[in-house]
C-alpha positions as CSV (number, residue, x, y, z in Angstrom):
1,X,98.8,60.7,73.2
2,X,102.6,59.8,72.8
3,X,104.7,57.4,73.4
4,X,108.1,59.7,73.2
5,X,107.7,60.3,77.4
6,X,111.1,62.0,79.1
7,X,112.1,61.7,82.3
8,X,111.8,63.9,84.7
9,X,115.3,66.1,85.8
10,X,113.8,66.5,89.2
11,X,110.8,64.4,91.0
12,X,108.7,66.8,92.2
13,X,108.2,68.0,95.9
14,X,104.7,68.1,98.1
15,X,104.0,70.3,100.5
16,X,101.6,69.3,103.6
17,X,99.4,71.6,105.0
18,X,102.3,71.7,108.2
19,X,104.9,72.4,105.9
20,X,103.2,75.6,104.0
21,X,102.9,76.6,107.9
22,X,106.2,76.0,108.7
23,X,107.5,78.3,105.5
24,X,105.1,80.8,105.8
25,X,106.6,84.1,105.7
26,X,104.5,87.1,104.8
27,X,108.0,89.5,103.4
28,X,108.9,87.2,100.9
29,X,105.4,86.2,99.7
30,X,104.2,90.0,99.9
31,X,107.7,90.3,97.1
32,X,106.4,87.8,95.2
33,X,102.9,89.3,94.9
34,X,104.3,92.8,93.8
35,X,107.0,91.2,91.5
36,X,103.4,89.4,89.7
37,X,101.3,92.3,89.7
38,X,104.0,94.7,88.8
39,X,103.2,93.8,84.9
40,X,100.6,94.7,82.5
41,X,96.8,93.1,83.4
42,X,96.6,90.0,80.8
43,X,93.5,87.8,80.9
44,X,94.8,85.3,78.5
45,X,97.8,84.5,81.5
46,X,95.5,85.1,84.4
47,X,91.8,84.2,83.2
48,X,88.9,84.0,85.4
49,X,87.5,81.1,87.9
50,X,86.5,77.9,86.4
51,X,83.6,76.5,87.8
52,X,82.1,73.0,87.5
53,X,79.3,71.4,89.9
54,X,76.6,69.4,90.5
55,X,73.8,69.7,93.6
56,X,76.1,67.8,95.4
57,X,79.7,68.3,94.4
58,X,81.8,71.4,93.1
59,X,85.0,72.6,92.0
60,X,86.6,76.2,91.2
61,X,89.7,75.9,89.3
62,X,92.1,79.0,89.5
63,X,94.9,78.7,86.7
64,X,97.8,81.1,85.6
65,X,100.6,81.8,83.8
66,X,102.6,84.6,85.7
67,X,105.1,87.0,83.8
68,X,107.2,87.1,87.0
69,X,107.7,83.5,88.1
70,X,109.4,80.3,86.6
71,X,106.9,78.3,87.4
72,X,103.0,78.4,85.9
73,X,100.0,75.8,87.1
74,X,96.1,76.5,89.0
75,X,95.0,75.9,92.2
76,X,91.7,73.7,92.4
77,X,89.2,73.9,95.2
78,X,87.5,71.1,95.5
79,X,84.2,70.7,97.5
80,X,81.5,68.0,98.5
81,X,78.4,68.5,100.9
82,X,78.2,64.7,100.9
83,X,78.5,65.2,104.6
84,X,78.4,68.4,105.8
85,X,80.2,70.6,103.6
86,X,83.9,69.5,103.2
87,X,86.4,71.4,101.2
88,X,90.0,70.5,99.6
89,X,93.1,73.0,98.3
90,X,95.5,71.3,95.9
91,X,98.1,73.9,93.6
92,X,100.2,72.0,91.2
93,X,103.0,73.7,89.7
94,X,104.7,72.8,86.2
95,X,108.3,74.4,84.8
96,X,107.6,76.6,81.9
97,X,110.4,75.5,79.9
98,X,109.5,72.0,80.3
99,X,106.3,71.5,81.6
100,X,107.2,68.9,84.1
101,X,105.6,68.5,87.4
102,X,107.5,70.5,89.9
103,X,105.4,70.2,93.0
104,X,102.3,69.5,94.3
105,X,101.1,71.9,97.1
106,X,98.2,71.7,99.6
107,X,96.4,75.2,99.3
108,X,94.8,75.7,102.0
109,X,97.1,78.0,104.1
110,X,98.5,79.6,101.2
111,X,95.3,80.8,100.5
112,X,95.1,83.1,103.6
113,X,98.6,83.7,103.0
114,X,98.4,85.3,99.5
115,X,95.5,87.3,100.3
116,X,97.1,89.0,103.4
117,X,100.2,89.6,101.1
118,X,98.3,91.2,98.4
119,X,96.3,93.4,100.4
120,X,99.8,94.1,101.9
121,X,100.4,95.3,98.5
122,X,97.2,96.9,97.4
123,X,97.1,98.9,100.3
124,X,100.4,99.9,100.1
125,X,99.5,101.8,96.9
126,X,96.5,104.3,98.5
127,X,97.4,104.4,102.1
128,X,99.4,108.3,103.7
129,X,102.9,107.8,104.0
130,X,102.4,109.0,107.5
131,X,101.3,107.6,110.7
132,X,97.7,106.1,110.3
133,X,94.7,105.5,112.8
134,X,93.8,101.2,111.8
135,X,90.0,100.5,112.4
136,X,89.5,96.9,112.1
137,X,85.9,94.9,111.4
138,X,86.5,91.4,112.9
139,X,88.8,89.7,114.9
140,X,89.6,86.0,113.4
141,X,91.9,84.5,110.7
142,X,91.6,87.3,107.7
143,X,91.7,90.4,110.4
144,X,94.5,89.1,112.0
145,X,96.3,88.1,109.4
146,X,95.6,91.0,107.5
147,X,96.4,93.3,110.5
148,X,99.9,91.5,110.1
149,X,100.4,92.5,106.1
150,X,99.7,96.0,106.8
151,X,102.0,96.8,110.0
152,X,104.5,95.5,107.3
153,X,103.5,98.2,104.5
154,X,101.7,101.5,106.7
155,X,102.8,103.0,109.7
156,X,100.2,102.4,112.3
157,X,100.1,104.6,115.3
158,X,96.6,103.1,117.0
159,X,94.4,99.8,116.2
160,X,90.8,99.7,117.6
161,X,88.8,96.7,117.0
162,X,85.6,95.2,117.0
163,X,83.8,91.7,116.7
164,X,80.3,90.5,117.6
165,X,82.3,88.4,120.0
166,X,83.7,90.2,123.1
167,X,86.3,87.7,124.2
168,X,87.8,87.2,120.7
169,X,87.8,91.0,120.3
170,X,89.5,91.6,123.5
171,X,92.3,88.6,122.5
172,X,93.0,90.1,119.5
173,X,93.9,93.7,121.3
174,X,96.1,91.8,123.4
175,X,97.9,90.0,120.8
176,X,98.7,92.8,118.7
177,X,99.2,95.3,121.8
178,X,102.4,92.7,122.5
179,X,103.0,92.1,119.0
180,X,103.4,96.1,117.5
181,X,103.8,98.0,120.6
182,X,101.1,100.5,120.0
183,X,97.7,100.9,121.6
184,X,95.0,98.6,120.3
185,X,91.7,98.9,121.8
186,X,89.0,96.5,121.9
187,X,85.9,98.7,121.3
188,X,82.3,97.8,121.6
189,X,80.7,98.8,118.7
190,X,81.3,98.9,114.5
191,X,81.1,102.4,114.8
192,X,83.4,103.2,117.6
193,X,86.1,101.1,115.5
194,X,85.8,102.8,112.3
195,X,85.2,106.5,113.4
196,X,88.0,109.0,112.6
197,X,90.3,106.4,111.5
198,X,92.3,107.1,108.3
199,X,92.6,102.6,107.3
200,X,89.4,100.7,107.6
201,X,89.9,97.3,107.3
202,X,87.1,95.1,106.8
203,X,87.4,91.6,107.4
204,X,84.0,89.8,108.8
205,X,81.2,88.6,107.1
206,X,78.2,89.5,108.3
207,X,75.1,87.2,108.9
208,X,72.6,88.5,106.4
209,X,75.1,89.8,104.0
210,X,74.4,93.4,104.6
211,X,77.4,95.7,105.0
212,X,79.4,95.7,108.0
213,X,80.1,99.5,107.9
214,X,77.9,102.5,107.2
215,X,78.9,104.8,104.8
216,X,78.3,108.3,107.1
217,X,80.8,106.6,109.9
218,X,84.2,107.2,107.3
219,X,86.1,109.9,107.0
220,X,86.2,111.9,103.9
221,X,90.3,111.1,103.1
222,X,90.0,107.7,104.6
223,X,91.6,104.3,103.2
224,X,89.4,101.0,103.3
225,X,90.6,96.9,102.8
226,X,87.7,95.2,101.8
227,X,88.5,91.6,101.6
228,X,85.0,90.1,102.4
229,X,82.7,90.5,98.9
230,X,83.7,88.1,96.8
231,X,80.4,87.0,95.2
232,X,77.0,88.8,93.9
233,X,75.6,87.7,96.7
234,X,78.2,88.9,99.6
235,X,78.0,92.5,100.5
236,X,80.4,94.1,102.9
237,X,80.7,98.5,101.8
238,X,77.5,100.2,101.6
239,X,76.6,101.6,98.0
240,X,76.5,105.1,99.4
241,X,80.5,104.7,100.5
242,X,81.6,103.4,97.0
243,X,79.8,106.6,95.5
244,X,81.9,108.5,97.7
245,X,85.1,107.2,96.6
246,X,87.6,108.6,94.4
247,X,89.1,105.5,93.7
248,X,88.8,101.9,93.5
249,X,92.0,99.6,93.1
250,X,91.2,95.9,92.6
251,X,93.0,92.7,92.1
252,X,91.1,91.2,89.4
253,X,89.4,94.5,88.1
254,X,86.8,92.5,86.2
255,X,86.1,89.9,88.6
256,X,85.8,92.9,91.2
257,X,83.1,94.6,89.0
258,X,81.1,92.0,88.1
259,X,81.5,89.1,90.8
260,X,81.2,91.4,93.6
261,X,77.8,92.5,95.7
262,X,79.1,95.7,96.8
263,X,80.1,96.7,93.3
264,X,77.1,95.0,92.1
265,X,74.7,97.1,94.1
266,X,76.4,100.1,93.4
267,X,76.0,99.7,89.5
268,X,72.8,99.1,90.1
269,X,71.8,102.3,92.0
270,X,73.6,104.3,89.4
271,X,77.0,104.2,90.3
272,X,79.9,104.6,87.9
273,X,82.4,102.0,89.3
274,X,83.9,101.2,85.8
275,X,85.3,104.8,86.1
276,X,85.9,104.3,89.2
277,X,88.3,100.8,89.2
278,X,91.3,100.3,88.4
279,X,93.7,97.6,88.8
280,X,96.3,96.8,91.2
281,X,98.9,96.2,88.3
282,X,97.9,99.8,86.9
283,X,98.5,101.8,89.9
284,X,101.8,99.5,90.4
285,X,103.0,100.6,86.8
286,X,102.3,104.2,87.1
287,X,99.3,104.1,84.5
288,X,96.8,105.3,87.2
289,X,97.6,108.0,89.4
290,X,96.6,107.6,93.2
291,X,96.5,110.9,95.5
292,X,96.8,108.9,98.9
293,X,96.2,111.8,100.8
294,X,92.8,112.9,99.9
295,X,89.6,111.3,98.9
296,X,88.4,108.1,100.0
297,X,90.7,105.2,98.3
298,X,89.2,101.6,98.6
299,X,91.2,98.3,98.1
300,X,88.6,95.4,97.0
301,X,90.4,92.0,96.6
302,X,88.5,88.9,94.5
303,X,91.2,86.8,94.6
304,X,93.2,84.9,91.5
305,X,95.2,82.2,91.2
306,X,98.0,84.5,90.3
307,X,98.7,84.9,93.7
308,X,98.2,81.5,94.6
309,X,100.8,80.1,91.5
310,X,103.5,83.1,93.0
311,X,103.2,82.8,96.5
312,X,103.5,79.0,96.3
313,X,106.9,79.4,93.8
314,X,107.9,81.3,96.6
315,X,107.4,78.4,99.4
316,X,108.8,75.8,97.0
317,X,111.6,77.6,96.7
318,X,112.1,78.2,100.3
319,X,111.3,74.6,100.8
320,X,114.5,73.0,98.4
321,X,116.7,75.3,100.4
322,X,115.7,74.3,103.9
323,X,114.6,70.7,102.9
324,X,111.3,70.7,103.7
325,X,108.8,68.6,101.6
326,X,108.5,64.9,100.9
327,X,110.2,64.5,97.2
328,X,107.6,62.1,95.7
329,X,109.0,58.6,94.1
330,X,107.4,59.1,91.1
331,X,106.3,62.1,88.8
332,X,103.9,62.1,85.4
333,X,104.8,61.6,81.9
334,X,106.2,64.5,80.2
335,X,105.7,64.0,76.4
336,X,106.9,65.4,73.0
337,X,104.1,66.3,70.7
C-alpha cells in the first residue's frame, strides 16, 4: 500500500451493454484483431483462462497485454447458478504508461463481436481468393454474425443453410438473401448444407456434443470455421475430418490443442494435430505457409482475452469521439511504488 496516490488525467468512461451495440462495427474491430494478432504468439502477454469456482459460483478471468494497443486489462466472466444460471461480462481497461483506469466496459456483446471479427480474420488467411460456395451449421447469434465477418473477408457467390429449426432457418435465408444479394437457401438437412461447398461454417452446438458435420460430407479442398469446441467436453468436427486436414490455424494454438474436444479426440485416436496447428499470428507473419487452394484448411477459434482487450480499445475509442459512454465521477487510486 501507499499513500503517494495521483490523480487521475482523465475519469474513466463505462460502456452499457446499449452503448457496445450502438458502436458496434465489425470493419474496425476485425482491424483491430489483425493489428493484435499480426505479432509474434507470447504467452507471458496473453496467458491462458483463469478459473476460480465453487459448486455454486464461478469465474473465468481473461487478461492481456497486447503489443498492438495502448491500452492492456482482462475481461472477467462472472457466473452464479444461485437461481438458474446467471452470467455477468465486465472488461476493464488500464493505460500502459500509467496504469490508470480508462474504462470500464460491459462484455457481453463484445464477446460475439470479437469472435465474429477474428474468424473474419482467420478465415481470411485459408479461404480461395475466388468466389466461394458458404455452407452454414446453424442459424442464431454466432452463424449470423459470423456469416456477417466473412461476406466482409471471402467472396461468396451462394449460402445454404441449415438448423434443427425450420422457421429460424428459413429467416435467416431471407435476411441475408436481402442483405448480400446472392442466393441463400434454406435447406433441410446438415448434409444438403455442407455438400460441395468450398467454406463450411460451423456455428451450432449440438445436443449430445457429437459433431455436427460428418467427415465423408466435405470436400477434399474445402475451408471450415469451427467456432463451437471450446472445452474437452464440446465436440463439433469429427476426428476423421481433422485427420484429413492439411492444416489447422487456431487462435490460442495451445488452448485449441488441449481445451478442445475435437482436438482432444483426435489426439486420442492417433492423430498428429501438434503438426498439424498452427497459429493465427504465424500464418499472419508469414512463418507458416498456407496453400488456400488445396487441402482441407480448418479455422478452430478458443477464444482469448486478447481480442476482447483490442476490440474493446477499439469501441472506447469510437466512444470519446462520438460521446457515447457515461464518464464516471470517480476513478481508483493510482499509486507510486
Amino acid at each position: 500500500m501507499s499513500t503517494e496516490a495521483e490523480p487521475p488525467a482523465r475519469l474513466p468512461l463505462f460502456l452499457t451493454d446499449a452503448d457496445v451495440e450502438a458502436l458496434s462495427d465489425l470493419p474496425s474491430a476485425i482491424a483491430a484483431i489483425r493489428a493484435a494478432y499480426a505479432t509474434p504468439a507470447d504467452e507471458h502477454r496473453n496467458p491462458g483462462r483463469i478459473f476460480a469456482d465453487s459448486d455454486r459460483e464461478w469465474m473465468r478471468v481473461m487478461p492481456s497485454v497486447p503489443a498492438s494497443a495502448r491500452l492492456f486489462g482482462a475481461k472477467s466472466i462472472n457466473g452464479s447458478f444461485a437461481d438458474g444460471l446467471r452470467v455477468s461480462y465486465l472488461i476493464s481497461l488500464f493505460d500502459k504508461d500509467t496504469a490508470e483506469l480508462v474504462a470500464l466496459v460491459d462484455g457481453n456483446r463484445v464477446t460475439g463481436l470479437r469472435t465474429a471479427a477474428t474468424t473474419a480474420v482467420g478465415a481470411a488467411t485459408i479461404t480461395p481468393e475466388r468466389p466461394v460456395r458458404l455452407g452454414v451449421i446453424g442459424s442464431g447469434f454466432e452463424a449470423q454474425s459470423h456469416t456477417a465477418a466473412l461476406a466482409l473477408v471471402a467472396g461468396i457467390a451462394s449460402v445454404r443453410v441449415f438448423s434443427p429449426t425450420a422457421a429460424n432457418r428459413t429467416a435467416f435465408a431471407a435476411r441475408f438473401r436481402a442483405s448480400l444479394s446472392i442466393p441463400v437457401d434454406a435447406v433441410d438437412t446438415a448434409e444438403a448444407a455442407v455438400r460441395d461447398a468450398d467454406l463450411v461454417l460451423c456455428a451450432a452446438r449440438s445436443r449430445d456434443e457429437s459433431p455436427t458435420i460428418h467427415a465423408d460430407w466435405v470436400t477434399d479442398d474445402a475451408t471450415i470455421i469451427s467456432i463451437g469446441s471450446t472445452t474437452p467436453a464440446q465436440r463439433e468436427l469429427p476426428t476423421e475430418l481433422i485427420a484429413r486436414a492439411e492444416l489447422v490455424v487456431a487462435d490460442g494454438r495451445d488452448e485449441v490443442l488441449h481445451g478442445s474436444g475435437d482436438m482432444i479426440a483426435a489426439r486420442t485416436a492417433g492423430v498428429e494435430v501438434d503438426a498439424l496447428t498452427a497459429s493465427l499470428n504465424s500464418v499472419l507473419l508469414g512463418e507458416r505457409p498456407v496453400d488456400r487452394d488445396h487441402g482441407i484448411r480448418i479455422y478452430k477459434s478458443a477464444g482469448a482475452g486478447l481480442q476482447d482487450i483490442v476490440v474493446a480499445e477499439a469501441l472506447v475509442d469510437l466512444a470519446r469521439r462520438r460521446g457515447v459512454g457515461t464518464e464516471l465521477p470517480i476513478s481508483i487510486v493510482t499509486t507510486r511504488k
